[in-house]
C-alpha positions as CSV (number, residue, x, y, z in Angstrom):
1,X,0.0,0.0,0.0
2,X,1.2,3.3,-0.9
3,X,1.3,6.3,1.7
4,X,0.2,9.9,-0.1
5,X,3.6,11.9,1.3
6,X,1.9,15.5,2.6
7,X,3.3,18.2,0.7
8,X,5.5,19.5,3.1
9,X,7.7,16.5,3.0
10,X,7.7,16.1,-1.0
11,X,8.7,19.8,-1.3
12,X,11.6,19.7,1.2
13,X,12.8,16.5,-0.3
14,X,12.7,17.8,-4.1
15,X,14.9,20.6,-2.9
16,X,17.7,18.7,-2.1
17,X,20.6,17.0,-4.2
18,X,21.3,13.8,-3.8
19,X,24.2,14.1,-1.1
20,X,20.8,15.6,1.1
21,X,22.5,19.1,0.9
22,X,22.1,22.4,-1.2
23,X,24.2,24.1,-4.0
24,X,27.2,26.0,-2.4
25,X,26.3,29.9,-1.2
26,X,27.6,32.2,1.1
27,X,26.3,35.6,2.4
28,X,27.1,37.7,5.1
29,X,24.9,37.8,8.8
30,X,22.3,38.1,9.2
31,X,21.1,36.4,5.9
32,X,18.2,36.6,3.5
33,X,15.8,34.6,2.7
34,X,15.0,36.3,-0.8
35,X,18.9,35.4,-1.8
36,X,19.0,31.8,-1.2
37,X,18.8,28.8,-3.6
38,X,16.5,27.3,-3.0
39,X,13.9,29.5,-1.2
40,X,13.3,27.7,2.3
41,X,9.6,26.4,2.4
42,X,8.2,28.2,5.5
43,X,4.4,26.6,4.8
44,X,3.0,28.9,2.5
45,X,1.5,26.5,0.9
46,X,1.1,23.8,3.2
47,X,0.0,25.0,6.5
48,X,-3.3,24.6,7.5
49,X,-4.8,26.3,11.0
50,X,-7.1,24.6,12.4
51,X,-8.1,26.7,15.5
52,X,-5.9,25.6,17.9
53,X,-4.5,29.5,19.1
54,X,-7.9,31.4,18.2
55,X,-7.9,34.8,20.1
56,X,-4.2,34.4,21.3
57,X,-1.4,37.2,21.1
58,X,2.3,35.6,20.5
59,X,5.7,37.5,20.5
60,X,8.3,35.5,18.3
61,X,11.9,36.7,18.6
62,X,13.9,35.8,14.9
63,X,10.7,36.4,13.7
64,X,11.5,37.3,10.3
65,X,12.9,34.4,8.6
66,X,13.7,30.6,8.4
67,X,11.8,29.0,12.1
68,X,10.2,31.8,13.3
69,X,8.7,32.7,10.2
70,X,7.3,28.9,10.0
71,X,5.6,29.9,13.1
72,X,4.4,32.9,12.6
73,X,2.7,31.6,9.7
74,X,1.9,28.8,11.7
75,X,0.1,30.8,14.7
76,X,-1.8,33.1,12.2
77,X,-3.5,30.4,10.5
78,X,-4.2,29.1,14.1
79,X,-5.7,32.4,15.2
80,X,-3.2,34.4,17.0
81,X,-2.0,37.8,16.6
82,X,1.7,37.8,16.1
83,X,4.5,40.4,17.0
84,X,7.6,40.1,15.3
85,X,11.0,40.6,17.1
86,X,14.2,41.2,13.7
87,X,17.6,42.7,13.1
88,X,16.8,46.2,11.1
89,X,18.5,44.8,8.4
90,X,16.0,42.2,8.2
91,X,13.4,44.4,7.4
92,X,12.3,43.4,4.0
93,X,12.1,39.7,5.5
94,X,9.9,40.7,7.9
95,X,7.5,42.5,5.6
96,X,7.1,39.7,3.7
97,X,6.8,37.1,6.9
98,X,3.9,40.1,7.8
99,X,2.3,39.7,4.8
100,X,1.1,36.0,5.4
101,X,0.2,36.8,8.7
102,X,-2.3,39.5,7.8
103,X,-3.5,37.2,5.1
104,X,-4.6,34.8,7.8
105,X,-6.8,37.8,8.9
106,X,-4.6,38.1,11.7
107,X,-2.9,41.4,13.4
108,X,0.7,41.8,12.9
109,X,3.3,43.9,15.0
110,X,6.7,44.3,13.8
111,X,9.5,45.7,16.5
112,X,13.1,45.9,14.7
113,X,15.8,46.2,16.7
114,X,19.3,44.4,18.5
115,X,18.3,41.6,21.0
116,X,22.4,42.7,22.5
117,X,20.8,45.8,23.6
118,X,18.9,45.3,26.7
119,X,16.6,48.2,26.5
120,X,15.5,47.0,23.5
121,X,15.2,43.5,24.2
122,X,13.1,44.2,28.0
123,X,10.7,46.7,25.8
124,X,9.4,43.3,23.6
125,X,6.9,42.2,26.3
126,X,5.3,45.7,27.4
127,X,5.2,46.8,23.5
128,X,3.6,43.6,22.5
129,X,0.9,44.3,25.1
130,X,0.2,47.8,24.5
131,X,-0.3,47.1,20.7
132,X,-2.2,43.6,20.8
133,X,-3.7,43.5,23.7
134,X,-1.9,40.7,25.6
135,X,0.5,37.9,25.5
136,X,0.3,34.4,25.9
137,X,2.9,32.6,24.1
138,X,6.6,33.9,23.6
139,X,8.7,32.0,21.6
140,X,13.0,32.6,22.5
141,X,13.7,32.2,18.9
142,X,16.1,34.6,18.0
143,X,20.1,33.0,17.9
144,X,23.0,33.9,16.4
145,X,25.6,31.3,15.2
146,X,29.1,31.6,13.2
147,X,30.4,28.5,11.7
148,X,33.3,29.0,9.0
149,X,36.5,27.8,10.2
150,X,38.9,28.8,12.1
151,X,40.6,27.9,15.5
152,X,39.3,27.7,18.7
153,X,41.8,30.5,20.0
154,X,41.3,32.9,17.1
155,X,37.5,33.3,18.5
156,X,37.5,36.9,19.1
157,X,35.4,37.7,22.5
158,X,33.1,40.1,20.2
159,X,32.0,36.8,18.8
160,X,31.1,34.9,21.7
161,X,29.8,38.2,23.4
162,X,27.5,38.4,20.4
163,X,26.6,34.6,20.2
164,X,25.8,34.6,24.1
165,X,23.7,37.7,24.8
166,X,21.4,37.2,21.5
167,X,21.0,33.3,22.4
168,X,20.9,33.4,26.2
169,X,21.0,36.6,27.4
170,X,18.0,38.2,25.9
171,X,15.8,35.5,26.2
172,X,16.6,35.8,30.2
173,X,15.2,39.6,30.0
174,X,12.8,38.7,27.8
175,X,11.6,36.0,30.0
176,X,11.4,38.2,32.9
177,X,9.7,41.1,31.6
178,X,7.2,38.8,30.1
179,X,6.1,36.9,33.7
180,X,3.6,40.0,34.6
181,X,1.9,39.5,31.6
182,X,1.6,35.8,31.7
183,X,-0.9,33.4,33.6
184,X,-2.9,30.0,33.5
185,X,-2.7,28.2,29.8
186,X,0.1,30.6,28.9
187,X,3.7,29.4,27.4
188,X,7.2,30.2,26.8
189,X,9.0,28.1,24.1
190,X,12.6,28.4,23.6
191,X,14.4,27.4,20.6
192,X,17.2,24.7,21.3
193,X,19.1,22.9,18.9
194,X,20.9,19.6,18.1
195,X,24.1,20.8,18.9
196,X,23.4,21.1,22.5
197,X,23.3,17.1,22.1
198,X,26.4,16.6,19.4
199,X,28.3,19.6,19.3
200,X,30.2,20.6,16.2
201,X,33.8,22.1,16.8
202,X,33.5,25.3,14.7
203,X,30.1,25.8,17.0
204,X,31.8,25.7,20.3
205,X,30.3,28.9,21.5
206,X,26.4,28.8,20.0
207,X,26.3,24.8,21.3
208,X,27.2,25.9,24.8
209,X,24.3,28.6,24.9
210,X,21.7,26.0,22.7
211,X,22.7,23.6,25.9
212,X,22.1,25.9,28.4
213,X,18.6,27.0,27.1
214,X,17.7,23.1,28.0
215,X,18.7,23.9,31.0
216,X,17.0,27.0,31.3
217,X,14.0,25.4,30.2
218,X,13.8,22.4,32.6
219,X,14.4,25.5,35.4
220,X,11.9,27.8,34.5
221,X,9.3,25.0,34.4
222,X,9.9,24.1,37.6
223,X,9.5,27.7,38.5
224,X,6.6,28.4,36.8
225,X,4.6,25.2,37.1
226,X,2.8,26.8,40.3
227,X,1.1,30.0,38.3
228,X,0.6,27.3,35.6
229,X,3.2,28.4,32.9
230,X,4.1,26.0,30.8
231,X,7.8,25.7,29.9
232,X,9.0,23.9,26.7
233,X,11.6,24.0,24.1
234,X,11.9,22.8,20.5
235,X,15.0,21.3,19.3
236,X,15.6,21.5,15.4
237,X,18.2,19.2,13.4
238,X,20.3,20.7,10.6
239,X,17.0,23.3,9.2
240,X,17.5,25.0,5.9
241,X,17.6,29.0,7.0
242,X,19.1,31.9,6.0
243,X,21.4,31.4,9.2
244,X,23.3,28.9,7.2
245,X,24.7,30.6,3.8
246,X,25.3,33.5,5.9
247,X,27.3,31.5,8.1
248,X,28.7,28.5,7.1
249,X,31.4,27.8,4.6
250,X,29.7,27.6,1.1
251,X,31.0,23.9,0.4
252,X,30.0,22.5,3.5
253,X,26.1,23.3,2.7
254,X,26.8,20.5,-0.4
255,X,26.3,18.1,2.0
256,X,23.6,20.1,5.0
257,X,22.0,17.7,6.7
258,X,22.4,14.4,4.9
259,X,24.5,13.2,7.6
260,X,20.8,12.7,9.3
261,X,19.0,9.3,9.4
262,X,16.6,10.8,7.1
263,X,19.5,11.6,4.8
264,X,18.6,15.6,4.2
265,X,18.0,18.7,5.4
266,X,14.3,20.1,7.2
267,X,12.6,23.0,6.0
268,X,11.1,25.6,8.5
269,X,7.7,24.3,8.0
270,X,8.1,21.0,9.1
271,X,9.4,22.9,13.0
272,X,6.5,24.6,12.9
273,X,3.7,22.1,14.2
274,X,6.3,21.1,17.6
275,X,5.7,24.7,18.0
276,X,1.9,25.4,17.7
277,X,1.8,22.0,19.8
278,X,3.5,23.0,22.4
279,X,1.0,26.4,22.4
280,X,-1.5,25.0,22.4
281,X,-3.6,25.2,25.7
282,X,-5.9,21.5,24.5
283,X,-3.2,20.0,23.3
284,X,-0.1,20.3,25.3
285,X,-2.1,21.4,28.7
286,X,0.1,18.7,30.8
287,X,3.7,19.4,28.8
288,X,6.2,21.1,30.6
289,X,10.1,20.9,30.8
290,X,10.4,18.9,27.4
291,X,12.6,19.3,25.0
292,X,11.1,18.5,21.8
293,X,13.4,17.1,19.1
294,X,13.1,18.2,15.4
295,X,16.5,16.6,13.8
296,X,15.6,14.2,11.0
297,X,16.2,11.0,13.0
298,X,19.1,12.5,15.8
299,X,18.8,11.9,18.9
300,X,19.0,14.3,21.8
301,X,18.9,11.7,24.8
C-alpha cells in the first residue's frame, strides 16, 4: 500500500541534491531569505490552522525568517495575533513574513531592533501588550551562530559576546519582563538545537548557549509550574535557514544535513507544528520541561 507523502515532505525532499545538501552559497549575517537557492519552504502552501490558538497574542523573537517565520505563519493560520522581534537589516524579510500573517486575517506587530541591547530587548513584552492586547505565548527564537572555520583561539570575544547575549541573554530579559503579563494556559517556548546534544567544533560557543537554554528550560518549568506556565523547548536538526549561507562555509552546505538518518536537510515548515503544539492550551495542557526534538532522525537523549 502506498502512503500519499503530505506536501510539506515532498517539497523539502525535491529541494535537495542527492548528497541531502544544497548548491554551495555564502552571504554575510544576518542572511536573507529572498537570496537563497533554494527559497526555504516556511508553509505557505502547506499550513493549515485549524483553530488551535484562536484569540491568542504571540511574541516570536527571529521572527522574520527561516523558524520563526514557519511559526508565525503557523500561529496566524491558528488564530493568534503575532509580534515580530528582527535585526533592522532584516526588514524586507519581515514584511514579507507580515504579509502571510495579515493574510490569515490576523494582526501583525513588527519591533526591529538588537536583542544585544537590553533596553531593547526588555521593551518586547510591554510593546507587545500595549499594541495587541496581551500575550500568551513567547517563543525565544532569535540566535545567532558563526560556523566558518577557524581555530578555537582565534575566536574573538566580540564573537562569543555576540553569540551569548542574543542566544541566552536576551531570552533571560525577555523571559522576565514577560512573567507579569503571563498566567494560566500561557507558554514560553525556547528554541534549542541539536548541537546542545552533538556539538560541532567550529560551533563551540552557539552549542554551549543552545545547551544551556535546555537547562534554562527544565528550570523555569519548575519555577513556573505553580502559576501554571508552561515551559518547553523545540529542538531543530540541521533546518534550511538563512542562518546557514550567511554563516557557514559555502562547500559545507553541499552536504547540509544528509548526515541525518533521514538523509537531508528540514525545511522551517516541518518545526513549525512542535511549536503550535506545544501552544496549544488542548493539546499540550500537561507538557512542561520537554525538550522536543526536530532533527531528522538524531537523537538528543
Amino acid at each position: 500500500m502506498s502512503v500519499r507523502k503530505p506536501d510539506v515532505v515532498k517539497n523539502a525532499e525535491e529541494r535537495v541534491n542527492s548528497e541531502g545538501g544544497f548548491p554551495a552559497q555564502q552571504q554575510e549575517p544576518p542572511g536573507s531569505t529572498t537570496a537563497m537557492d533554494p527559497v526555504p519552504d516556511h508553509g505557505e502552501s502547506s499550513y493549515e490552522g485549524h483553530g488551535k490558538l484562536e484569540g491568542m497574542v504571540a511574541l516570536i523573537t527571529g521572527g522574520d525568517s527561516g523558524i520563526g517565520r514557519a511559526v508565525a505563519i503557523a500561529y496566524a493560520r491558528e488564530g493568534a495575533d503575532v509580534a515580530l522581534s528582527y535585526m533592522p537589516e532584516e526588514q524586507d524579510d519581515a514584511e514579507d513574513t507580515a504579509g502571510w500573517v495579515e493574510k490569515a486575517g490576523r494582526r501583525v506587530l513588527l519591533l526591529p531592533g538588537d536583542l544585544r541591547e537590553e533596553k531593547y530587548a526588555r521593551s518586547l513584552p510591554q510593546r507587545t501588550v500595549d499594541e495587541l492586547g496581551g500575550l500568551d505565548v513567547v517563543v525565544n527564537n532569535a540566535a545567532f551562530q558563526y560556523a566558518r572555520d577557524e581555530e578555537f583561539e582565534q575566536v574573538a570575544t566580540d564573537r562569543i559576546d555576540r553569540t551569548f547575549t542574543t542566544n541566552l541573554t536576551a531570552m533571560f530579559w525577555i523571559t522576565q519582563e514577560s512573567l507579569p503579563h503571563l498566567g494560566e494556559r500561557s507558554s514560553i517556548i525556547n528554541t534549542s538545537s541539536i548541537q546542545a546534544f552533538e556539538p560541532s567544533d567550529t560551533l563551540i560557543d552557539y552549542a554551549a548557549t543552545k545547551a544551556a537554554i535546555n537547562n534554562f528550560t527544565v528550570n523555569m518549568a519548575a519555577h513556573l509550574g505553580e502559576r501554571g506556565i508552561r515551559v518547553n523547548a523545540v529542538c531543530p536538526g540541521p533546518i534550511w535557514t538563512p542562518l546557514q549561507p550567511a554563516t557557514q562555509d559555502a562547500e559545507k552546505l553541499e552536504q547540509f544535513g544528509g548526515d541525518t538518518p533521514l538523509g537531508r536537510a528540514g525545511q522551517p515548515a516541518e518545526c513549525a507544528p512542535a511549536y503550535v503544539f506545544l501552544a496549544s492550551p488542548a493539546d499540550a495542557s500537561y507538557v512542561s520541561g520537554t525538550v522536543l526534538g526536530v532533527t531528522g532522525g538524531k537523537p538528543i537523549f
